[in-house]
Backbone as ProteinMPNN parsed JSONL, in Angstrom:
{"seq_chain_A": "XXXXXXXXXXXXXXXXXXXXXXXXXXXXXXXXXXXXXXXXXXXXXXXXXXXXXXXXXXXXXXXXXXXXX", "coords_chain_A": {"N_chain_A": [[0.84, -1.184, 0.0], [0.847, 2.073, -0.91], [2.095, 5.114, 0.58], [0.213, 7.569, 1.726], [0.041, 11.324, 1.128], [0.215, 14.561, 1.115], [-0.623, 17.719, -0.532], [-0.465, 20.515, -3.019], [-2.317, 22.219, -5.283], [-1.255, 23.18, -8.232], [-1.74, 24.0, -10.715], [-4.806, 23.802, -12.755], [-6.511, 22.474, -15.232], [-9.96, 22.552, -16.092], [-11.389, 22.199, -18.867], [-9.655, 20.605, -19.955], [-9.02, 18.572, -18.13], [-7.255, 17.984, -16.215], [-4.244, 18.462, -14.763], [-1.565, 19.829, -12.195], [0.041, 18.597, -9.47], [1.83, 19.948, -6.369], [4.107, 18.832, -4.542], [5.134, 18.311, -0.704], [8.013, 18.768, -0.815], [7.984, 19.641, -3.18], [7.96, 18.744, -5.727], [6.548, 17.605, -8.623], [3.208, 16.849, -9.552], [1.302, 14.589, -11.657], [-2.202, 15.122, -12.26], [-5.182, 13.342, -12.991], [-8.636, 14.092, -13.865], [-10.45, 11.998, -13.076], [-9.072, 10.363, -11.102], [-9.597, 11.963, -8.863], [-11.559, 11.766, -6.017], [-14.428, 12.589, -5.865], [-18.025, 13.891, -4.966], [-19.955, 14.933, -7.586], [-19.665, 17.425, -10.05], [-16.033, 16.686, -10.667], [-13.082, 18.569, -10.074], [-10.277, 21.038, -9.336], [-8.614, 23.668, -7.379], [-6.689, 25.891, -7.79], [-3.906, 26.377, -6.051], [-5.691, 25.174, -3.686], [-5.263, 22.239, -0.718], [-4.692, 19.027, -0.974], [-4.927, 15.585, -0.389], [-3.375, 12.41, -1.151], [-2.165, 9.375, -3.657], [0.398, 8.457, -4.82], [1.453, 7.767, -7.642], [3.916, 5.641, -9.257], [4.534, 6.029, -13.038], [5.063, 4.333, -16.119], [5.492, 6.842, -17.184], [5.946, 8.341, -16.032], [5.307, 10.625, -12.281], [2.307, 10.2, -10.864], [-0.885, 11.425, -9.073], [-3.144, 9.706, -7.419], [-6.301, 8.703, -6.133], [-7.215, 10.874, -5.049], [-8.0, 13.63, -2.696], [-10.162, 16.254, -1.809], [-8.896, 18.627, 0.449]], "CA_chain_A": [[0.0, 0.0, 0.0], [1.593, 3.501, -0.957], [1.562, 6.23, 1.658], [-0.923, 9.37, 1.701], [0.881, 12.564, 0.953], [0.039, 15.98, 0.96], [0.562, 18.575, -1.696], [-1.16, 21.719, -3.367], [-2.776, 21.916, -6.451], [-0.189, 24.245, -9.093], [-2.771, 24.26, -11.453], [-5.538, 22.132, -13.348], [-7.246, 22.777, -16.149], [-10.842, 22.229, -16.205], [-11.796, 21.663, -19.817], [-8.865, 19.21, -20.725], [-9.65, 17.585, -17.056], [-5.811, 17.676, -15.92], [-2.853, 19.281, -13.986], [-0.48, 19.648, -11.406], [-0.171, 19.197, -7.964], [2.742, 20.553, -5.823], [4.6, 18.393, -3.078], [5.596, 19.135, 0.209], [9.296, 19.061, -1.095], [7.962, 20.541, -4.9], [8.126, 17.955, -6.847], [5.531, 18.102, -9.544], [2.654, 15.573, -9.738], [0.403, 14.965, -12.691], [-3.419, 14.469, -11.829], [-6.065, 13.316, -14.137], [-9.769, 14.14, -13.206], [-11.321, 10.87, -12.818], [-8.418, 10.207, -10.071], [-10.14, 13.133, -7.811], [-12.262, 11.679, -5.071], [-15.515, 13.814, -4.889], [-19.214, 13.705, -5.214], [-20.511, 15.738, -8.821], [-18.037, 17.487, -11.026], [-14.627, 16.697, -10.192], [-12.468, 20.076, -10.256], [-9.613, 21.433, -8.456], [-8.639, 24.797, -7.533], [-5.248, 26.293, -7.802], [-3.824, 26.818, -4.492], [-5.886, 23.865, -3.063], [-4.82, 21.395, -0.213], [-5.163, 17.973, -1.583], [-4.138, 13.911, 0.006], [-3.045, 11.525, -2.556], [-1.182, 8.456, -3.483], [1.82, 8.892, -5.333], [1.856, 6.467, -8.565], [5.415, 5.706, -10.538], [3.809, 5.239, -13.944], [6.239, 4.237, -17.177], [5.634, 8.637, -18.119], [6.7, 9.58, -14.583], [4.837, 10.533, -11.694], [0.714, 10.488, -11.13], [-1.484, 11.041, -8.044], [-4.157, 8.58, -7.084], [-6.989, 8.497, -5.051], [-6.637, 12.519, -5.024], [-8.494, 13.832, -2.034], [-9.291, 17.766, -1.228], [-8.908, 18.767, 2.188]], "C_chain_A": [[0.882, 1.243, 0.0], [0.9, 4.435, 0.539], [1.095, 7.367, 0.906], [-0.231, 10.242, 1.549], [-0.005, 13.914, 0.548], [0.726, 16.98, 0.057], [-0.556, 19.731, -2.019], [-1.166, 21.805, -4.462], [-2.102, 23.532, -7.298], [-1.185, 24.907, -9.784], [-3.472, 23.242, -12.009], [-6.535, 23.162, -14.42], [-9.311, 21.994, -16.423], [-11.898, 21.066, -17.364], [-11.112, 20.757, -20.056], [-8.706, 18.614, -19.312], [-8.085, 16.641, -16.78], [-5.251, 18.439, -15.397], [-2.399, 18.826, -12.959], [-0.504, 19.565, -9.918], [1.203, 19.071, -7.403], [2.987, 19.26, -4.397], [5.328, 18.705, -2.338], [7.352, 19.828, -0.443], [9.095, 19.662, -2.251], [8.19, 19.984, -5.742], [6.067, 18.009, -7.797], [4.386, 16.809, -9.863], [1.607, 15.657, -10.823], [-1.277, 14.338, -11.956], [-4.433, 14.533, -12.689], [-7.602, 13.447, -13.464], [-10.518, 13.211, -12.413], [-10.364, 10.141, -11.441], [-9.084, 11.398, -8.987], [-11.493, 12.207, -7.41], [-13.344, 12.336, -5.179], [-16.727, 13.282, -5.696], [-19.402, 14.819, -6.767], [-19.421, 15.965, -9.337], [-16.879, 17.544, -10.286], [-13.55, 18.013, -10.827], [-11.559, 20.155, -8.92], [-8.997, 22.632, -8.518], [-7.027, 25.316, -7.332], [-4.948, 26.951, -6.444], [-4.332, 25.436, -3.52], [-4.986, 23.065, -2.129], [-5.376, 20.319, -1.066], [-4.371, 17.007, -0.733], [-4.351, 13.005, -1.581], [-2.009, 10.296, -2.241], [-0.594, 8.624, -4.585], [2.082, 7.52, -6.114], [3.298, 6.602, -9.478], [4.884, 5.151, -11.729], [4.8, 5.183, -14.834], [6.467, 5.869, -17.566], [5.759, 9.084, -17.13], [5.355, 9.491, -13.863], [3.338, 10.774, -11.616], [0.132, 10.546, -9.468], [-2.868, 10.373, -8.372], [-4.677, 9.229, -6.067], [-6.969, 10.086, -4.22], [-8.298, 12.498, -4.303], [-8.614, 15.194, -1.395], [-9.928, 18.072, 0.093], [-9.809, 20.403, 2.99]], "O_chain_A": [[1.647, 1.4, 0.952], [-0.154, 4.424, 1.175], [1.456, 7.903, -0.141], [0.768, 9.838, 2.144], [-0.815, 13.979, -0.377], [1.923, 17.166, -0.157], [-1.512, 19.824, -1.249], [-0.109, 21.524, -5.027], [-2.431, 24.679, -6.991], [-1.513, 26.079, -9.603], [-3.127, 22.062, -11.944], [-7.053, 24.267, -14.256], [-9.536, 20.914, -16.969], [-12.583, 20.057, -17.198], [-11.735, 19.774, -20.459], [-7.825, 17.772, -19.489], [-7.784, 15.46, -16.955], [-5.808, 19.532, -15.498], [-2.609, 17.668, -12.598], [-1.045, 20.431, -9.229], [1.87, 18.141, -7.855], [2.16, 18.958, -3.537], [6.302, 19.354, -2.717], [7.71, 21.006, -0.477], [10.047, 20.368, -2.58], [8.676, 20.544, -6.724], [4.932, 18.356, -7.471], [4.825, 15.813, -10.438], [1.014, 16.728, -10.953], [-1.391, 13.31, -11.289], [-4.707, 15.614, -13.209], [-7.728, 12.81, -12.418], [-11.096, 13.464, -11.357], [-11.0, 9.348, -10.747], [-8.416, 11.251, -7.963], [-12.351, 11.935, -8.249], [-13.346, 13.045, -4.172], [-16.682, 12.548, -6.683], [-18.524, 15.68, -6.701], [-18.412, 15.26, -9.312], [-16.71, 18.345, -9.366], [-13.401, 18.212, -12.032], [-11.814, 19.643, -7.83], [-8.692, 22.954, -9.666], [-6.37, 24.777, -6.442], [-5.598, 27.837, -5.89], [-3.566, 24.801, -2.796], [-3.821, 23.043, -2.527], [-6.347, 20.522, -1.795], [-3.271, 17.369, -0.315], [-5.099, 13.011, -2.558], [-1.316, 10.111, -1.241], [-1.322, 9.044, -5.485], [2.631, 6.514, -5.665], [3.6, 7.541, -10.215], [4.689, 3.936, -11.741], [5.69, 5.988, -14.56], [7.484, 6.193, -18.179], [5.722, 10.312, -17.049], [4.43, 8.78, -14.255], [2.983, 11.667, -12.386], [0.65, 9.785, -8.651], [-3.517, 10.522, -9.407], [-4.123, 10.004, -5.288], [-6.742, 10.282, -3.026], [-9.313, 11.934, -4.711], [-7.732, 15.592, -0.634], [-11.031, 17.85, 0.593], [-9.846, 20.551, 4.212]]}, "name": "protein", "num_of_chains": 1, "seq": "XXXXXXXXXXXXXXXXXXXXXXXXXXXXXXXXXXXXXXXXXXXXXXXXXXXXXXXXXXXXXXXXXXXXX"}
């Protein structure tokens, strides 16, 4: 089981239902919509707290199971 991590959402784009989220140390995470946790439209706001799990995919890093706080 990966550990939970905390990070802040860089930016995300609404219409193409993608972007970035910021970790504690600043490393850069990619997050795809349908990975966001939430009830109705899934959206995230720049600035945002967010929890996540931290996938190593073959194109680099992804969060999972993206959760906003």
């Amino acid at each position: 089981m990966s550990e939970e991590m905390v990070g802040t959402v860089k930016w995300f784009n609404t219409s193409k239902g993608f972007g970035f989220i910021l970790t504690e140390d600043g490393t850069e995470v990619f997050v795809h919509y349908l990975d966001i946790q939430a009830e109705g439209f899934r959206n995230l706001t720049e600035g945002q707290k967010v929890s996540f799990v931290l996938q190593n995919t073959g194109k680099g890093l992804r969060a999972a199971e993206v959760k906003p706080l």
